[in-house]
C-alpha positions as a Markdown table, in Angstrom:
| # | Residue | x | y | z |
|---|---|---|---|---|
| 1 | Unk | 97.9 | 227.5 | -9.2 |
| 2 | Unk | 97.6 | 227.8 | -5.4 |
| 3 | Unk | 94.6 | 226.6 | -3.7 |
| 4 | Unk | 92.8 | 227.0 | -0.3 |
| 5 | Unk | 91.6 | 225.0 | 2.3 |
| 6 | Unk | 89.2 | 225.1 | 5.1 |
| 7 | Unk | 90.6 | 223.2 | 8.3 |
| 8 | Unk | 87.8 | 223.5 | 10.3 |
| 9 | Unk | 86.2 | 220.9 | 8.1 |
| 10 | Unk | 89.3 | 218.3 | 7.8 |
| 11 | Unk | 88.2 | 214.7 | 7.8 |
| 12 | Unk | 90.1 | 213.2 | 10.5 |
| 13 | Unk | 93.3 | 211.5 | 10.1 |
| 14 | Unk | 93.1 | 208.7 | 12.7 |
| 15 | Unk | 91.4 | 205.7 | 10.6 |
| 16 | Unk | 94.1 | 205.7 | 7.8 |
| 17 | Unk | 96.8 | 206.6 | 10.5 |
| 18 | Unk | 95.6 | 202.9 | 12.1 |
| 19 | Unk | 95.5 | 201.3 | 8.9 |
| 20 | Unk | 99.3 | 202.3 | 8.3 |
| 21 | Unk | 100.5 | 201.4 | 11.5 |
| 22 | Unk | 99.2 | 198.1 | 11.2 |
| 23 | Unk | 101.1 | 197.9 | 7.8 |
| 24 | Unk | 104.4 | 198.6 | 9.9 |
| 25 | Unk | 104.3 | 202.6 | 8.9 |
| 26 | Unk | 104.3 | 205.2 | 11.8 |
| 27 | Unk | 103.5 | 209.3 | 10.9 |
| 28 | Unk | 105.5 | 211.5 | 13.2 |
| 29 | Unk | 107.3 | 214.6 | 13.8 |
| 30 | Unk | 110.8 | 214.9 | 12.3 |
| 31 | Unk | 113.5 | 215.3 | 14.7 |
| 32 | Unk | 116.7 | 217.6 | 14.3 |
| 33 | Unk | 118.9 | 214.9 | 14.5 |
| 34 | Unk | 117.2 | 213.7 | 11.2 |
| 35 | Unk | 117.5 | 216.8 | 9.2 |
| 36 | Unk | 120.3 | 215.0 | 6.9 |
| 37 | Unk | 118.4 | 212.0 | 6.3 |
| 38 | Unk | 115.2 | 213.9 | 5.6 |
| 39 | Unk | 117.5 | 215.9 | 3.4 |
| 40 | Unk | 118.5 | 212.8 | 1.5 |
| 41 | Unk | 115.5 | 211.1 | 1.3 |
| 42 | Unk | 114.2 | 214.6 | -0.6 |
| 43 | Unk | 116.8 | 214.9 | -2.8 |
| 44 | Unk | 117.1 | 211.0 | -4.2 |
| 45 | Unk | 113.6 | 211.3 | -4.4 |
| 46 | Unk | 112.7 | 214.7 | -5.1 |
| 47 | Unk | 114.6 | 217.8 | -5.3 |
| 48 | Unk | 116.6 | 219.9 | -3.6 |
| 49 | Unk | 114.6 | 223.1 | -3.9 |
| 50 | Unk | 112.3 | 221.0 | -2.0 |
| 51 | Unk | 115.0 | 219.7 | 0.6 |
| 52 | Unk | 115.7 | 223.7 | 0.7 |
| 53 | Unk | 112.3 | 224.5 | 1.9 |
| 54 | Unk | 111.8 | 221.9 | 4.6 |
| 55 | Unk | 114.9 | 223.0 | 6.1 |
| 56 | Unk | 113.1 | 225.5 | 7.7 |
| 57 | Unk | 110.5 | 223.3 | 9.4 |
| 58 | Unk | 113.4 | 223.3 | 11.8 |
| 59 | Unk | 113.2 | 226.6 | 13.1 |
| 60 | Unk | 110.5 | 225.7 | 15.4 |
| 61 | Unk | 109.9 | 222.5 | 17.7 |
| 62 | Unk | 108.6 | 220.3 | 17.3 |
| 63 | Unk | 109.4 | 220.5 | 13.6 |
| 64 | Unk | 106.6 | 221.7 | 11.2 |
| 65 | Unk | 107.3 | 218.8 | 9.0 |
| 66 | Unk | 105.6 | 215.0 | 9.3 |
| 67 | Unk | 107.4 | 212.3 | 8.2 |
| 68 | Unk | 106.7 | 208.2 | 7.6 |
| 69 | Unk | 108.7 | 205.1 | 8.3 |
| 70 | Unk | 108.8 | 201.6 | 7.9 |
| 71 | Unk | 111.7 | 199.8 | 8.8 |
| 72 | Unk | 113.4 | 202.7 | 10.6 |
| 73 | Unk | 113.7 | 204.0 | 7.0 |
| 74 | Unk | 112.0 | 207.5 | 6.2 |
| 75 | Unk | 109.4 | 206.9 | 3.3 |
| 76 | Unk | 107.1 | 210.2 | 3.1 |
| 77 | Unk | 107.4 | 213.2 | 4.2 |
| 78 | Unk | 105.0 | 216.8 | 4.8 |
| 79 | Unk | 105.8 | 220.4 | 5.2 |
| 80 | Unk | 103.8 | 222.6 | 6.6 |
| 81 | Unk | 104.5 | 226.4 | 7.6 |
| 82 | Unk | 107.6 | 226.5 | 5.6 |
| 83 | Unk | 107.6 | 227.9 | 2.2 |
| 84 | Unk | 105.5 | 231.3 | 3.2 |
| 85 | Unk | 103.6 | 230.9 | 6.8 |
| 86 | Unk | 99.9 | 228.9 | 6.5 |
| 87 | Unk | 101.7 | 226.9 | 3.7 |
| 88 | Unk | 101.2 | 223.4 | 3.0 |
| 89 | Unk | 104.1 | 221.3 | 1.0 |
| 90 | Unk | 106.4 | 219.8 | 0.1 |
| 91 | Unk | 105.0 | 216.7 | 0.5 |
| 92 | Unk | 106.0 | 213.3 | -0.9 |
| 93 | Unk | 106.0 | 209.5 | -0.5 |
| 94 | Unk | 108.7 | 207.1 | -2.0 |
| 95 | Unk | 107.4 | 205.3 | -5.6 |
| 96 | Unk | 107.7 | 202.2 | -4.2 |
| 97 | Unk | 104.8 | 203.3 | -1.3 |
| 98 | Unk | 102.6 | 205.1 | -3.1 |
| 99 | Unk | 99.2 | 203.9 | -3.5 |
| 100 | Unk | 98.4 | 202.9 | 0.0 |
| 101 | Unk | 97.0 | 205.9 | 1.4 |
| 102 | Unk | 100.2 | 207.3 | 2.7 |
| 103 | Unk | 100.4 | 210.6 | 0.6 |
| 104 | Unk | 96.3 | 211.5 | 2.1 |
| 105 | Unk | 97.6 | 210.4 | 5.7 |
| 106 | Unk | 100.5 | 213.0 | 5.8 |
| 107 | Unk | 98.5 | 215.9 | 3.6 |
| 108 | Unk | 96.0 | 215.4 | 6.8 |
| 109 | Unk | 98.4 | 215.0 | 9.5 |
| 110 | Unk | 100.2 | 218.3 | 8.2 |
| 111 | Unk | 97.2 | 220.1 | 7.7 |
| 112 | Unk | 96.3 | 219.3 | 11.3 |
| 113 | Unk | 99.4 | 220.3 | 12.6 |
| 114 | Unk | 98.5 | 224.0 | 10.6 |
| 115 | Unk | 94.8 | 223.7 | 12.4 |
| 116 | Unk | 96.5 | 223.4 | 16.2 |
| 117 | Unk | 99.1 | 226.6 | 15.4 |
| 118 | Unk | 96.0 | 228.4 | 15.2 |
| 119 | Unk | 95.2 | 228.6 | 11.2 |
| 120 | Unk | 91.6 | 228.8 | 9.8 |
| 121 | Unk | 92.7 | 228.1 | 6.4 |
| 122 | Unk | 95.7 | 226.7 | 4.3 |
| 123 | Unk | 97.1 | 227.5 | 1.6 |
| 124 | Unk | 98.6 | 224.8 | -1.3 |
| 125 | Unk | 101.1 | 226.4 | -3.2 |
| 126 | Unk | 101.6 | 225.2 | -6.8 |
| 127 | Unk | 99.4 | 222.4 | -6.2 |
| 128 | Unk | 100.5 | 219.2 | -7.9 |
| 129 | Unk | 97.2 | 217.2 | -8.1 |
| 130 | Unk | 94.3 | 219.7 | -7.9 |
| 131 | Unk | 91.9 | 217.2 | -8.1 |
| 132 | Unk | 93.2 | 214.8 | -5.5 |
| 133 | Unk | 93.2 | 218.3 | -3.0 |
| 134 | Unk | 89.4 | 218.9 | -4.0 |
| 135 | Unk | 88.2 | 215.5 | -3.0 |
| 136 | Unk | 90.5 | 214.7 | -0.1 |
| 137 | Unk | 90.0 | 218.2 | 1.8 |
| 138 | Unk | 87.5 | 220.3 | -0.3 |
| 139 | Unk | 90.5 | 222.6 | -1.3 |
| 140 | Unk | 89.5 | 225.3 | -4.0 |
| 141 | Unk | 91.5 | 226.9 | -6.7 |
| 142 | Unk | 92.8 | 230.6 | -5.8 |
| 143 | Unk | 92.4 | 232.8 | -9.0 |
| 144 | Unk | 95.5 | 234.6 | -10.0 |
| 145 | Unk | 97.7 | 232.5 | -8.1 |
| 146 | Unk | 100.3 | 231.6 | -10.8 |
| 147 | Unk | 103.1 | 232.1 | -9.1 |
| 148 | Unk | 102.3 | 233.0 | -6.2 |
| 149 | Unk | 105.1 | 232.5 | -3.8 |
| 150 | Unk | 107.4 | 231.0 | -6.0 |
| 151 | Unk | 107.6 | 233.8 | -8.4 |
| 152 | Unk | 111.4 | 234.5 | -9.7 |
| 153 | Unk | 113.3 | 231.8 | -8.1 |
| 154 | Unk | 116.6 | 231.4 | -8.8 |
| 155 | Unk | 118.3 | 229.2 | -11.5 |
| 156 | Unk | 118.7 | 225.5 | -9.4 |
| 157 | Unk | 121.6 | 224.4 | -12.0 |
| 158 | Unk | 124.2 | 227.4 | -11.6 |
């Protein structure tokens, strides 16, 4: 299911950006030169459908995709404006950083980054956890959305 989101209401992302840079993790635009590792980093961790679709953050600069460090090691990412235009996602954050408010730091900073290219609204395709979207942005379900953009994709094991 795809849902929506209003982003002239987005709680701001500053607070929990401080509280990760004072845990030695920095949010910032990808750079081209990073493209492989950002690849890598997607496809150890995630997929390569999803490494497919944040390739195109590239087409534009700066890059329509956030990522996180620590350690001058990528550790989360966010798309936005890939996948279909107004899109958020991919998005993900390494298993062994999860539960530190990293994953609600990037959705924002992405979704912020869709406010500032002019977008009233966002869409989430194929939402993951509906529920965390409602309560962290106020995102509602789209009816008839399944599957959206992601209708008839090809076969990812050839």
């Amino acid at each position: 299911m795809d849902m929506l989101v209003p982003l002239y209401r987005l709680p701001a992302s500053t607070p929990l950006v401080e509280k990760l840079r004072g845990a030695g993790i920095t949010l910032r635009h990808a750079n081209t030169f990073e493209i492989s590792l950002l690849r890598g980093f997607i496809e150890k961790h995630f997929t390569r459908g999803w490494a497919d679709e944040v390739s195109s953050a590239f087409r534009q600069m700066p890059a329509t995709c956030i990522i996180a460090i620590h350690e001058k090691k990528i550790i989360g990412f966010a798309a936005y404006d890939c996948t279909r235009k107004g899109y958020f996602g991919p998005t993900g954050v390494d298993p062994a950083f999860r539960g530190q408010g990293l994953g609600t730091a990037l959705l924002l900073a992405a979704l912020e980054g869709l406010l500032h290219l002019g977008y009233g609204y966002a869409i989430i395709g194929a939402a993951g956890p509906s529920d965390f979207y409602v309560k962290t942005v106020g995102a509602i379900p789209i009816p008839d959305s399944i599957p959206g953009a992601y209708a008839d994709p090809l076969d990812q094991n050839p």
